[in-house]
PDB file of N, CA, C, O and CB in Angstrom:
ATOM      1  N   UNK A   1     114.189  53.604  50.556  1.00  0.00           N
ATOM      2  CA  UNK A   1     115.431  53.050  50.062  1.00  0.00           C
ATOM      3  C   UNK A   1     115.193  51.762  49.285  1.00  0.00           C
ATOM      4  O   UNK A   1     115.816  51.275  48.341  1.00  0.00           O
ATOM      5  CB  UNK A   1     116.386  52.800  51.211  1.00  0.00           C
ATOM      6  N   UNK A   2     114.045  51.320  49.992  1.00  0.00           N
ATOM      7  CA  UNK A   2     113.993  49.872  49.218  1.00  0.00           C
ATOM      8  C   UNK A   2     113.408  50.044  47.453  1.00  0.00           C
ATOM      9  O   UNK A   2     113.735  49.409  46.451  1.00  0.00           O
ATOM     10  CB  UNK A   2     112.713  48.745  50.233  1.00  0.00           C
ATOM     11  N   UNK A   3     112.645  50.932  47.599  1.00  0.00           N
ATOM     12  CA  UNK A   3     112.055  51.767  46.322  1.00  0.00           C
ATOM     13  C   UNK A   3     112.944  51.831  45.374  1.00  0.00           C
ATOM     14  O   UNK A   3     112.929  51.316  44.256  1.00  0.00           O
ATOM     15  CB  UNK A   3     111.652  53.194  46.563  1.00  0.00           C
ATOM     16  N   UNK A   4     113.889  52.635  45.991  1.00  0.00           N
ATOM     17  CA  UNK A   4     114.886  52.721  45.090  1.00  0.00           C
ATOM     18  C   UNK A   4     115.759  51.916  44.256  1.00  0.00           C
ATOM     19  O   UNK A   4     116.233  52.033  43.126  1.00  0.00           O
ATOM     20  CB  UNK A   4     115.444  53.179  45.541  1.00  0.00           C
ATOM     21  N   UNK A   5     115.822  50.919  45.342  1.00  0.00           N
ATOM     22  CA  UNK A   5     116.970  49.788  44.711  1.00  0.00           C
ATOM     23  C   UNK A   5     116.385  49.200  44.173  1.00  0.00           C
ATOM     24  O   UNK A   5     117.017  48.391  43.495  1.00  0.00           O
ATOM     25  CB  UNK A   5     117.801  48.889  45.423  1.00  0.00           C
ATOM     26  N   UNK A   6     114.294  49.109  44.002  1.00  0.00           N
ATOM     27  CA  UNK A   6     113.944  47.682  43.285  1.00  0.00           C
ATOM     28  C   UNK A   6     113.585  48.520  41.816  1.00  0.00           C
ATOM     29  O   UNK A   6     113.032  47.793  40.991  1.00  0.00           O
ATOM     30  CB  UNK A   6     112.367  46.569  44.141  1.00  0.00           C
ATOM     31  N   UNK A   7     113.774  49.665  41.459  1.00  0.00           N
ATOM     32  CA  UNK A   7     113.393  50.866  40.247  1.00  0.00           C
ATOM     33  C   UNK A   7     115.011  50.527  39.558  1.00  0.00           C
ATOM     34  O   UNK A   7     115.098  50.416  38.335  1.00  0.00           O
ATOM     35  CB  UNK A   7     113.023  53.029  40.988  1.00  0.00           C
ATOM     36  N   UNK A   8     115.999  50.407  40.253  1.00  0.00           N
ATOM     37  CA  UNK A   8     117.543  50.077  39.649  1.00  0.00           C
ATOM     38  C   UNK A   8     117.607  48.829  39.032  1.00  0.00           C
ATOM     39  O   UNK A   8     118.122  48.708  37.920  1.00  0.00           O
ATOM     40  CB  UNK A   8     118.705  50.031  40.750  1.00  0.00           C
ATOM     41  N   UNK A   9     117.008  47.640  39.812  1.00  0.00           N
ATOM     42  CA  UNK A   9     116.694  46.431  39.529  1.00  0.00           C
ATOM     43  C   UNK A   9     115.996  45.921  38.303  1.00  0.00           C
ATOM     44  O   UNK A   9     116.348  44.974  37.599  1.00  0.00           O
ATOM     45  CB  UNK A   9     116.112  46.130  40.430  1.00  0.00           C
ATOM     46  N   UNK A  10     114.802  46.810  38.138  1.00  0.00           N
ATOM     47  CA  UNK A  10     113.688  46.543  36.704  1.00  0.00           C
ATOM     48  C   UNK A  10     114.722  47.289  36.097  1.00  0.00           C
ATOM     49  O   UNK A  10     115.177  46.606  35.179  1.00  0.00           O
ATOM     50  CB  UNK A  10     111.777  47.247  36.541  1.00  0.00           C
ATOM     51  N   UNK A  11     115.355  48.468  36.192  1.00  0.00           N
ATOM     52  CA  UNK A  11     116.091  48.554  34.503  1.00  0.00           C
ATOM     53  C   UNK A  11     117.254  48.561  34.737  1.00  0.00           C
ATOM     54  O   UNK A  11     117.813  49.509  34.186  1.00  0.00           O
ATOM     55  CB  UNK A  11     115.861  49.845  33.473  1.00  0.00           C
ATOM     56  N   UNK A  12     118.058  47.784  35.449  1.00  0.00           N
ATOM     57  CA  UNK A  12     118.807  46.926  34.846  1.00  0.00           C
ATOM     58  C   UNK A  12     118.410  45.756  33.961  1.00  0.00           C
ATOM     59  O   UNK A  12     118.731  45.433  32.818  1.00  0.00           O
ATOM     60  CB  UNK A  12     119.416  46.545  35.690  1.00  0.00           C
ATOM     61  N   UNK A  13     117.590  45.222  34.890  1.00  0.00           N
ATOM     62  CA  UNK A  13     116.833  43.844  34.085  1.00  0.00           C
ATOM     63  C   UNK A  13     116.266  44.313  33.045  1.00  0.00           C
ATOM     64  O   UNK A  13     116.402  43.459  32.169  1.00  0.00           O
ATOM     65  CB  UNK A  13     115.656  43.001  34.851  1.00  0.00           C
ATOM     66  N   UNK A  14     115.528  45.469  32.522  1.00  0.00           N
ATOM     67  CA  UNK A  14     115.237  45.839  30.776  1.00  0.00           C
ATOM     68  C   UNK A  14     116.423  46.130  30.001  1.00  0.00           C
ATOM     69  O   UNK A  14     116.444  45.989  28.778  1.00  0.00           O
ATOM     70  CB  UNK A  14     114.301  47.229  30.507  1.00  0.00           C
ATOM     71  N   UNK A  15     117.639  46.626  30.838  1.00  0.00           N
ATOM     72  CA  UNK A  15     118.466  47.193  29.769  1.00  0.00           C
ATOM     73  C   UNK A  15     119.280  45.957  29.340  1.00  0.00           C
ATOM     74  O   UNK A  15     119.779  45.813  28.224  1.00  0.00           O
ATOM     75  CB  UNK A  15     119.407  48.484  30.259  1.00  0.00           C
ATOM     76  N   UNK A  16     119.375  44.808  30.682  1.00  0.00           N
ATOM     77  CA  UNK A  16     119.958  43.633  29.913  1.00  0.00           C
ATOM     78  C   UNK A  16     119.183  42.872  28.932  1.00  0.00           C
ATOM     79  O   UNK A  16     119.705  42.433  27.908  1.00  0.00           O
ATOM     80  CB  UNK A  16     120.378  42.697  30.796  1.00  0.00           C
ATOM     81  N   UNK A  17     117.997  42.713  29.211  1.00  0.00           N
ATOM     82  CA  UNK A  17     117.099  41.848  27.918  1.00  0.00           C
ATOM     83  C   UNK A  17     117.068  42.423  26.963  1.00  0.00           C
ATOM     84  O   UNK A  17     116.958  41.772  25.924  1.00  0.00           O
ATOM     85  CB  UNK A  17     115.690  41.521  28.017  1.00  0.00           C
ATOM     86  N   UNK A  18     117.164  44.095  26.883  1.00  0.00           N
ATOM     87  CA  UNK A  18     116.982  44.445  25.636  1.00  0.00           C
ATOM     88  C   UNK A  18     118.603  44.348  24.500  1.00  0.00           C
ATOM     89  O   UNK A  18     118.700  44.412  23.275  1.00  0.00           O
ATOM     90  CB  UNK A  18     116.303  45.996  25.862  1.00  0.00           C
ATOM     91  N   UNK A  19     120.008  44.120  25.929  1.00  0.00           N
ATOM     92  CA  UNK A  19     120.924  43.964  25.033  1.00  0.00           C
ATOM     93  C   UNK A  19     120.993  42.635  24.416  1.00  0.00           C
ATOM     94  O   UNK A  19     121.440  42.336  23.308  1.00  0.00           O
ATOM     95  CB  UNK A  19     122.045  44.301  25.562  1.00  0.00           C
ATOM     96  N   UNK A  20     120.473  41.889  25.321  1.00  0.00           N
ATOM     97  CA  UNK A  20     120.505  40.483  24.805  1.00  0.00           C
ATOM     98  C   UNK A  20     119.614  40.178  23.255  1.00  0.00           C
ATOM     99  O   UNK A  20     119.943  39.471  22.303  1.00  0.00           O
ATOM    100  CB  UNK A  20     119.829  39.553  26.085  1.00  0.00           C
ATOM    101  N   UNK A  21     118.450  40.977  23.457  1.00  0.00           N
ATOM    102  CA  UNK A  21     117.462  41.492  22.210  1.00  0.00           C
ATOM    103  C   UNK A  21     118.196  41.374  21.244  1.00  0.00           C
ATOM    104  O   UNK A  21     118.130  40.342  20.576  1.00  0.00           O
ATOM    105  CB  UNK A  21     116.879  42.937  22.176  1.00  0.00           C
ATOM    106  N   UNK A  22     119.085  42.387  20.913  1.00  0.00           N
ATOM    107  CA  UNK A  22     119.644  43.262  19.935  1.00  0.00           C
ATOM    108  C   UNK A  22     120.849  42.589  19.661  1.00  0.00           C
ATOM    109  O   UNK A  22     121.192  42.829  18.503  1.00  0.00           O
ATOM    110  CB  UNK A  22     119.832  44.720  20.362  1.00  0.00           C
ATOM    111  N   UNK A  23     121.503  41.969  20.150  1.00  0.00           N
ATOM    112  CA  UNK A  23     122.444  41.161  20.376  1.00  0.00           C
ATOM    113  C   UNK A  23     121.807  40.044  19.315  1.00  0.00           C
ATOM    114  O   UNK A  23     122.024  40.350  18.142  1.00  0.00           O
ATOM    115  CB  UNK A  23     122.675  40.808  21.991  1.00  0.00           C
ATOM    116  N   UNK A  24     121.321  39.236  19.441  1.00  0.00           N
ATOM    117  CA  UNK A  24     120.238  38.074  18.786  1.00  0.00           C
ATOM    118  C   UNK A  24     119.924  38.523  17.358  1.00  0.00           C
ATOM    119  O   UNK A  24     120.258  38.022  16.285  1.00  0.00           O
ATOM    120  CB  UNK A  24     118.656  37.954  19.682  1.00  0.00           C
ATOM    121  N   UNK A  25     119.150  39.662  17.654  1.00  0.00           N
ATOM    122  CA  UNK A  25     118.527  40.548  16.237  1.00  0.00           C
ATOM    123  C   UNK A  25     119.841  40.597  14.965  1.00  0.00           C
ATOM    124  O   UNK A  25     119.975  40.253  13.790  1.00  0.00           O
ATOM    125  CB  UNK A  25     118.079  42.572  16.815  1.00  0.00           C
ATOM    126  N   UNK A  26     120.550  41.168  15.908  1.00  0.00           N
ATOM    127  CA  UNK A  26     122.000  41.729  15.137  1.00  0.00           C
ATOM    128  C   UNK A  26     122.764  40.523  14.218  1.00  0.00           C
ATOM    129  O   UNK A  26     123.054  40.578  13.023  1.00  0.00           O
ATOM    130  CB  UNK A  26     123.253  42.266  16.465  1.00  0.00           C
ATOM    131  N   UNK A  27     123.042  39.171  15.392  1.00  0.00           N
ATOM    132  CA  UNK A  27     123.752  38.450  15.053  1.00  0.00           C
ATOM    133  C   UNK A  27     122.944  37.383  13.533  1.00  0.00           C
ATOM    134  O   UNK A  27     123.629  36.846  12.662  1.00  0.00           O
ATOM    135  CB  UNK A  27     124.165  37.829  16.465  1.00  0.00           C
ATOM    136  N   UNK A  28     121.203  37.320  13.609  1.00  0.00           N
ATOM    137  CA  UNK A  28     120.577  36.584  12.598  1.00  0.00           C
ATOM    138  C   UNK A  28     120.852  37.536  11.702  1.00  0.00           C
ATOM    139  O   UNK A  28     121.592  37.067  10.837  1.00  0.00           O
ATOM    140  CB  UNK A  28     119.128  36.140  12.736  1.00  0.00           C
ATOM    141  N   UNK A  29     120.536  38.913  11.470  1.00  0.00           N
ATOM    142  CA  UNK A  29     120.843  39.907  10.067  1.00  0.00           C
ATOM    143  C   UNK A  29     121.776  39.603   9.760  1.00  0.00           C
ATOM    144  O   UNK A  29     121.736  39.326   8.561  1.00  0.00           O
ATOM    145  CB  UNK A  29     120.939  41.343  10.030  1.00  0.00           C
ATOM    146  N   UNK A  30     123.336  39.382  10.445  1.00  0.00           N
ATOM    147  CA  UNK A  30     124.453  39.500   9.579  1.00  0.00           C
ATOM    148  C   UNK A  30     124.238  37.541   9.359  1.00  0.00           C
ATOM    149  O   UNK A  30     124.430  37.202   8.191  1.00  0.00           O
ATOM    150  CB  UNK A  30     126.208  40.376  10.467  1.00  0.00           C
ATOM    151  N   UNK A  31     124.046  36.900   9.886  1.00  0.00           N
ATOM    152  CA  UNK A  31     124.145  35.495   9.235  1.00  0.00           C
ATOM    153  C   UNK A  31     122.997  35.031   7.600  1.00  0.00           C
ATOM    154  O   UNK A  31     123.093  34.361   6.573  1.00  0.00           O
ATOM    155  CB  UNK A  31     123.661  34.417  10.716  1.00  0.00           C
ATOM    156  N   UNK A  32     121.921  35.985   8.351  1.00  0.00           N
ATOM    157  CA  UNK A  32     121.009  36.470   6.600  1.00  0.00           C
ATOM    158  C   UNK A  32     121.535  36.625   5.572  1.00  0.00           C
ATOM    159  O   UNK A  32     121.545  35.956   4.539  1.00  0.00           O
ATOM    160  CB  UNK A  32     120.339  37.745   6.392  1.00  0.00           C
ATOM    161  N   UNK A  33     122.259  38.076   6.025  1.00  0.00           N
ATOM    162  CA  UNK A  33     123.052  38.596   4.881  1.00  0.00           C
ATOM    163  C   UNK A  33     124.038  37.820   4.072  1.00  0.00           C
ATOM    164  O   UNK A  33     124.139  37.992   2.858  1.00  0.00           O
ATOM    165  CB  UNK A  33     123.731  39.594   5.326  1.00  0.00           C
ATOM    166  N   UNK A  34     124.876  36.835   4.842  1.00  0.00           N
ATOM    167  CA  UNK A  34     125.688  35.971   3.805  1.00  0.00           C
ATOM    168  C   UNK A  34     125.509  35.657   3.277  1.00  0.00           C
ATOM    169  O   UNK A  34     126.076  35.810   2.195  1.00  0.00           O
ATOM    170  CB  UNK A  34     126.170  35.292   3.740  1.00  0.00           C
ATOM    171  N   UNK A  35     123.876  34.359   3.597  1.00  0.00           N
ATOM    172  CA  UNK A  35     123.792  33.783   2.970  1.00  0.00           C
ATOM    173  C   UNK A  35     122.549  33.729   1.630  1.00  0.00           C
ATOM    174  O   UNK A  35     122.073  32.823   0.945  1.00  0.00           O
ATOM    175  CB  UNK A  35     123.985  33.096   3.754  1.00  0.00           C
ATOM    176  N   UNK A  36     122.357  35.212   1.713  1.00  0.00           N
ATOM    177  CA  UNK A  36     121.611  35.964   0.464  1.00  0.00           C
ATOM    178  C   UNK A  36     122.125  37.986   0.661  1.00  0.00           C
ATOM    179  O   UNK A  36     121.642  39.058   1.024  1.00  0.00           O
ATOM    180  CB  UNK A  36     119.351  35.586   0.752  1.00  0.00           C
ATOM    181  N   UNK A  37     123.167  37.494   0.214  1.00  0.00           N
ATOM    182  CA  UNK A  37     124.220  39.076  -0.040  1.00  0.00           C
ATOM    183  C   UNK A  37     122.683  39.995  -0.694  1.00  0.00           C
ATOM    184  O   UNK A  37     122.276  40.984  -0.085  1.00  0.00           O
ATOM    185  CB  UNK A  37     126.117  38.850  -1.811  1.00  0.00           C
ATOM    186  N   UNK A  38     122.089  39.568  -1.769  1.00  0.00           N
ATOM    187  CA  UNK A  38     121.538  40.844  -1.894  1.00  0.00           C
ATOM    188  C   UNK A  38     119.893  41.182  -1.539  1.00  0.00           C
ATOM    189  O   UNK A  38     119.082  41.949  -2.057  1.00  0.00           O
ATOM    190  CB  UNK A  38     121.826  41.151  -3.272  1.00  0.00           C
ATOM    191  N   UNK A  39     119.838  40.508  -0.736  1.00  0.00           N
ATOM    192  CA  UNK A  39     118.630  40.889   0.100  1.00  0.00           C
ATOM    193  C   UNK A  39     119.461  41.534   1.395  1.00  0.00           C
ATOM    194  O   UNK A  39     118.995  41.115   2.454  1.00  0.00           O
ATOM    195  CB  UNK A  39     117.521  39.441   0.514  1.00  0.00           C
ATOM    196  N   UNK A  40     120.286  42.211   1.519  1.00  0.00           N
ATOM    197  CA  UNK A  40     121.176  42.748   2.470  1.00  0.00           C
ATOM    198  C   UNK A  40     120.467  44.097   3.008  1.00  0.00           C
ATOM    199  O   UNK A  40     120.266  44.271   4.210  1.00  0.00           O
ATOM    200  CB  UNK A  40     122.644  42.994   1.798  1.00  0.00           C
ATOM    201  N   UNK A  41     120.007  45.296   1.744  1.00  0.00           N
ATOM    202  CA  UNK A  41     119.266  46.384   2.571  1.00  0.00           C
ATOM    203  C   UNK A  41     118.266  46.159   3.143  1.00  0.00           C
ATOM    204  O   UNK A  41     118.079  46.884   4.121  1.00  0.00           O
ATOM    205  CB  UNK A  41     118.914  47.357   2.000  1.00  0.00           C
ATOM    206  N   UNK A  42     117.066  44.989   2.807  1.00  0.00           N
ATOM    207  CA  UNK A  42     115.805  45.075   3.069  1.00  0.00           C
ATOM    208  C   UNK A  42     116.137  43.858   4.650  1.00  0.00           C
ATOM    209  O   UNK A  42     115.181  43.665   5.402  1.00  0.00           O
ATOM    210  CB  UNK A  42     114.644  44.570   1.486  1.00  0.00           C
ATOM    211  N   UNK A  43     117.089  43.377   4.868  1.00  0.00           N
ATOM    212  CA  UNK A  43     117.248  42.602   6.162  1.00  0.00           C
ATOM    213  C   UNK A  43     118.058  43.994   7.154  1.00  0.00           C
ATOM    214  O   UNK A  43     117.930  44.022   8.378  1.00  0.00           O
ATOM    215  CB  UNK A  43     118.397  40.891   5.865  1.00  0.00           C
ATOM    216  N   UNK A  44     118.597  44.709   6.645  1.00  0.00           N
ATOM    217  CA  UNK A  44     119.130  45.882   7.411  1.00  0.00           C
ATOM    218  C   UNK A  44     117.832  46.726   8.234  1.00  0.00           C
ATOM    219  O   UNK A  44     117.810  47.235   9.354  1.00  0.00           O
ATOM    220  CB  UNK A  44     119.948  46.927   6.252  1.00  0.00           C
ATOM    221  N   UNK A  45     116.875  46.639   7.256  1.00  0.00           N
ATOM    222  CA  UNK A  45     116.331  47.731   7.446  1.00  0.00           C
ATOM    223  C   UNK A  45     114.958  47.091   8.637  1.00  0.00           C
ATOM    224  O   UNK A  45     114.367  47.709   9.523  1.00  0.00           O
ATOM    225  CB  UNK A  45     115.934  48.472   5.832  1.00  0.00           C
ATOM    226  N   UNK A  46     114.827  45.792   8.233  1.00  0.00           N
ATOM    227  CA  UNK A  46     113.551  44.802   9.086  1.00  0.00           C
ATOM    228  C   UNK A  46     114.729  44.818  10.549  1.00  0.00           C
ATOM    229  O   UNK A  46     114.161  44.646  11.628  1.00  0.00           O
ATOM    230  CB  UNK A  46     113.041  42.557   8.112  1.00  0.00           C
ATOM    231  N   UNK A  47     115.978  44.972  10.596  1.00  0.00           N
ATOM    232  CA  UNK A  47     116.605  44.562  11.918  1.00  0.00           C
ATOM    233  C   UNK A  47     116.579  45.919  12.512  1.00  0.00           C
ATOM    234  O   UNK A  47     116.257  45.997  13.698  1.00  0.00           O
ATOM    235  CB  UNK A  47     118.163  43.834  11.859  1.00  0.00           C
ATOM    236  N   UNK A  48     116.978  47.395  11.621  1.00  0.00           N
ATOM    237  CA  UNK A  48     116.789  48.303  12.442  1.00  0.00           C
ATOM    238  C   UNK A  48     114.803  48.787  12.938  1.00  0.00           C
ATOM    239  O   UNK A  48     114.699  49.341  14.033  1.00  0.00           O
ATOM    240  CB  UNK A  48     117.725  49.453  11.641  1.00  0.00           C
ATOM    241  N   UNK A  49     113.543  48.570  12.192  1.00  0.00           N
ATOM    242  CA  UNK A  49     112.562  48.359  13.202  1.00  0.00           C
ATOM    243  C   UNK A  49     112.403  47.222  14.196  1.00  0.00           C
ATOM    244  O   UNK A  49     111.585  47.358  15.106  1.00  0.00           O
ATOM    245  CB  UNK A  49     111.544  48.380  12.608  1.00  0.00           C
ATOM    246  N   UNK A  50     113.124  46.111  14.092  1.00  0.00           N
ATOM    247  CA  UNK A  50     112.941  44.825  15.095  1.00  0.00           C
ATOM    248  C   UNK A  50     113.981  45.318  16.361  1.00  0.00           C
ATOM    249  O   UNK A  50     113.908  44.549  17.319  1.00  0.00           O
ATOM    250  CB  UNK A  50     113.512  43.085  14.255  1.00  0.00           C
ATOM    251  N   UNK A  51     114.943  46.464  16.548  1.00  0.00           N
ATOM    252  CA  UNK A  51     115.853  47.131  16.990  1.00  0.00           C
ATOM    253  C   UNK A  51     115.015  48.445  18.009  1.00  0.00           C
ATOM    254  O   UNK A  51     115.073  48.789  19.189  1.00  0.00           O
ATOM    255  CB  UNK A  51     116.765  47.556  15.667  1.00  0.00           C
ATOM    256  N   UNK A  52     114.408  48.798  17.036  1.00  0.00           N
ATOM    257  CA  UNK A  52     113.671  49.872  17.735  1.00  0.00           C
ATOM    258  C   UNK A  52     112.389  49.494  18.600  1.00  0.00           C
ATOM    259  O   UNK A  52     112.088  50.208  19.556  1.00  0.00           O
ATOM    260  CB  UNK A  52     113.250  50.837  16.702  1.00  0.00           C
ATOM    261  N   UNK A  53     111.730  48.517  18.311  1.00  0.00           N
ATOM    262  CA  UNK A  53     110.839  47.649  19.225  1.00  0.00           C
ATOM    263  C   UNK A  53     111.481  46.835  20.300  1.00  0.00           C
ATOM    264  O   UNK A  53     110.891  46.375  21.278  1.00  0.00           O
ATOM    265  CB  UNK A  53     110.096  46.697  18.417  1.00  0.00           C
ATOM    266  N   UNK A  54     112.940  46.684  19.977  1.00  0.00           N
ATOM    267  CA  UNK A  54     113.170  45.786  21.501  1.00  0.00           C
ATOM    268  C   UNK A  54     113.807  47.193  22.397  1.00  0.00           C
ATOM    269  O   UNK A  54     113.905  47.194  23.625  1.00  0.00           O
ATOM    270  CB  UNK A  54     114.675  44.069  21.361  1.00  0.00           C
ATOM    271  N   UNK A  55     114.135  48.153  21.666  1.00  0.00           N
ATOM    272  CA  UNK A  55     114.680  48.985  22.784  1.00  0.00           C
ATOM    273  C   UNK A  55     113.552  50.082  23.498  1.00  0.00           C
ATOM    274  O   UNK A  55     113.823  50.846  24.424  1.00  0.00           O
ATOM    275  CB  UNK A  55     115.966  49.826  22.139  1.00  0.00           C
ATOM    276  N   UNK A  56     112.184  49.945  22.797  1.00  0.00           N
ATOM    277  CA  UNK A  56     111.110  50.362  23.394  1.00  0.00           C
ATOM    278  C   UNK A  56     110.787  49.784  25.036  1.00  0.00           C
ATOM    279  O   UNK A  56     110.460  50.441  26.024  1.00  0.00           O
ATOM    280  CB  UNK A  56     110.074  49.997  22.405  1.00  0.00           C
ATOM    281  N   UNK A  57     111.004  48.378  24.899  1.00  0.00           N
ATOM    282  CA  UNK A  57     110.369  47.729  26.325  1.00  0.00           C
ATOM    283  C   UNK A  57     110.644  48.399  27.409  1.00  0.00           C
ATOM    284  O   UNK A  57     109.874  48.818  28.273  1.00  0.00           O
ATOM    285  CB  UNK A  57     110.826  46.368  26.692  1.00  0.00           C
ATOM    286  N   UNK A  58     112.609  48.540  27.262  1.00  0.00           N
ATOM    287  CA  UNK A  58     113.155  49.151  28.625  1.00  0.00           C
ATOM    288  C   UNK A  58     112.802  50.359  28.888  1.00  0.00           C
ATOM    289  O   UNK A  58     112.763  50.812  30.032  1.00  0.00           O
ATOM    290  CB  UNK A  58     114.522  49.209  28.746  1.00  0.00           C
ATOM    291  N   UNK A  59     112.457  51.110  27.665  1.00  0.00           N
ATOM    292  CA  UNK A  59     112.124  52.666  27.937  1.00  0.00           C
ATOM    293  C   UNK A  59     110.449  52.720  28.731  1.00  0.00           C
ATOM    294  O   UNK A  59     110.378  53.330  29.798  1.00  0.00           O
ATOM    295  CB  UNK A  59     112.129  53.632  26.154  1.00  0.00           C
ATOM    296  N   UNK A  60     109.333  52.152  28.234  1.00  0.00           N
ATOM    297  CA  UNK A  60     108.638  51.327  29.061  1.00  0.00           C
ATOM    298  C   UNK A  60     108.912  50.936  30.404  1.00  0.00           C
ATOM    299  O   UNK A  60     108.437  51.678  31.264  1.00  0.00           O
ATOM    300  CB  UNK A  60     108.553  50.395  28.514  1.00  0.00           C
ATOM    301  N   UNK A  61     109.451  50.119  30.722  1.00  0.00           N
ATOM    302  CA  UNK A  61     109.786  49.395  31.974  1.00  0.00           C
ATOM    303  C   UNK A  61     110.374  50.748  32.947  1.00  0.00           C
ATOM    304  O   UNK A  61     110.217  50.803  34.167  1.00  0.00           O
ATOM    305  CB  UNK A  61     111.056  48.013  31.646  1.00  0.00           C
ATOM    306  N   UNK A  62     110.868  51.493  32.364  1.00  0.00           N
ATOM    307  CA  UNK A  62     111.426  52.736  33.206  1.00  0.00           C
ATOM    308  C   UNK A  62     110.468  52.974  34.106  1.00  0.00           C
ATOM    309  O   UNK A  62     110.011  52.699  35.215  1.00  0.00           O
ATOM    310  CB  UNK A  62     111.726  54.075  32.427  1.00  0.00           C
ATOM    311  N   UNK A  63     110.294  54.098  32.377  1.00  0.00           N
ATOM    312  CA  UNK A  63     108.799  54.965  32.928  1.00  0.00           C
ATOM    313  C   UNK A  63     107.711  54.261  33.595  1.00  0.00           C
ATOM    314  O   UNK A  63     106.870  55.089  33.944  1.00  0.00           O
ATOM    315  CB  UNK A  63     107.975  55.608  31.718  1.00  0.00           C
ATOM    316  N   UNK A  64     107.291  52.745  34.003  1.00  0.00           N
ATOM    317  CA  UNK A  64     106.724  52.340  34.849  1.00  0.00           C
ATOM    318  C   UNK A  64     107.056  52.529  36.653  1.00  0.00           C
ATOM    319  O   UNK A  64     106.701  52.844  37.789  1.00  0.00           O
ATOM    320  CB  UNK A  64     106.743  51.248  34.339  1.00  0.00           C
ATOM    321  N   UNK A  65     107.878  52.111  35.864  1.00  0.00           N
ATOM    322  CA  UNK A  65     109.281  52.098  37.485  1.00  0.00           C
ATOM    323  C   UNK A  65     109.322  53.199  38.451  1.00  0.00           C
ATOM    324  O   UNK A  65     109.241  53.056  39.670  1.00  0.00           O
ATOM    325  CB  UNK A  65     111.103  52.245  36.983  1.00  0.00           C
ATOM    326  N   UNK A  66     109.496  54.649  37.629  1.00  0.00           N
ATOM    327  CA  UNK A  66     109.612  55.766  38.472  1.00  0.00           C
ATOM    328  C   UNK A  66     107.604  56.095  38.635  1.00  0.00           C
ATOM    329  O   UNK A  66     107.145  56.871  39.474  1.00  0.00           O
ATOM    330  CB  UNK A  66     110.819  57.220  37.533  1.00  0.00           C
ATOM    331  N   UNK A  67     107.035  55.575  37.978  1.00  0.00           N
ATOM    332  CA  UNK A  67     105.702  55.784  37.833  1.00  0.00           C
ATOM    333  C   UNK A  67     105.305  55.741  39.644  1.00  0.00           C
ATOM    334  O   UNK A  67     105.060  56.594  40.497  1.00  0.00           O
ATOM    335  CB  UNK A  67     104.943  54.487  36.689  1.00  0.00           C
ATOM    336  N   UNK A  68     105.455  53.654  39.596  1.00  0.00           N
ATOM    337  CA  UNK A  68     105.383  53.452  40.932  1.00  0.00           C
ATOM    338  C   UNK A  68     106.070  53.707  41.989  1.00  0.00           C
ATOM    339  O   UNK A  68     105.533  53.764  43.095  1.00  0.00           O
ATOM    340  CB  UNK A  68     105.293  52.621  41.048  1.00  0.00           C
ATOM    341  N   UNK A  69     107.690  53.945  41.750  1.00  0.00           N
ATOM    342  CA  UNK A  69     108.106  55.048  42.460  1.00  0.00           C
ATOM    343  C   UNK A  69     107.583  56.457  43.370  1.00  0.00           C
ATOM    344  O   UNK A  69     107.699  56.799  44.547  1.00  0.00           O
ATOM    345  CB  UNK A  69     108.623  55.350  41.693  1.00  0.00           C
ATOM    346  N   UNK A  70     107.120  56.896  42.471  1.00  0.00           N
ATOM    347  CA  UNK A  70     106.259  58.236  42.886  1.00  0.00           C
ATOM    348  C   UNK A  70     105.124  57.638  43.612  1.00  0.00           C
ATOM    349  O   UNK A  70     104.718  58.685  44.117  1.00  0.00           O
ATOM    350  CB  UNK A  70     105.671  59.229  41.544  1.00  0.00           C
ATOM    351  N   UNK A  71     104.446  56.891  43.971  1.00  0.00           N
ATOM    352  CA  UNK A  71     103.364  56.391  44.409  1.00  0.00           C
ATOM    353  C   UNK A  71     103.852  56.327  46.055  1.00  0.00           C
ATOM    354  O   UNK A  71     103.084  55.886  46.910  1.00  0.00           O
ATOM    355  CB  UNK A  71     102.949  54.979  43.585  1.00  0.00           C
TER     356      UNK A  71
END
């Protein structure tokens, strides 16, 4: 039981850092974008890989989780 609840614990704790991530990521692109409108696709496009690397960790942190789980 205790297993369990500390595997809930790590991803919660990845899925919040990674919203907080993306959250951060999100909010500098659109403050970029104002203040150089047309560098707008190429900051879109650096936030959606800087997007896909922070939402890697938690998927990571999972699959660790149930890893040692199973152990």
């Amino acid at each position: 039981m205790t297993s369990l609840l500390a595997v809930a614990i790590i991803a919660a704790a990845a899925a919040l850092a990674a919203a907080i991530g993306d959250a951060i990521v999100v909010k500098e692109t659109i403050a970029s974008t104002a203040r150089q409108p047309e560098y707008g696709g190429q900051f879109r496009t650096t936030m959606f890989i800087g997007i896909a690397l922070i939402e890697a960790l938690p998927i990571i942190a999972i699959v660790i989780a149930f890893i040692l789980l199973g152990r």
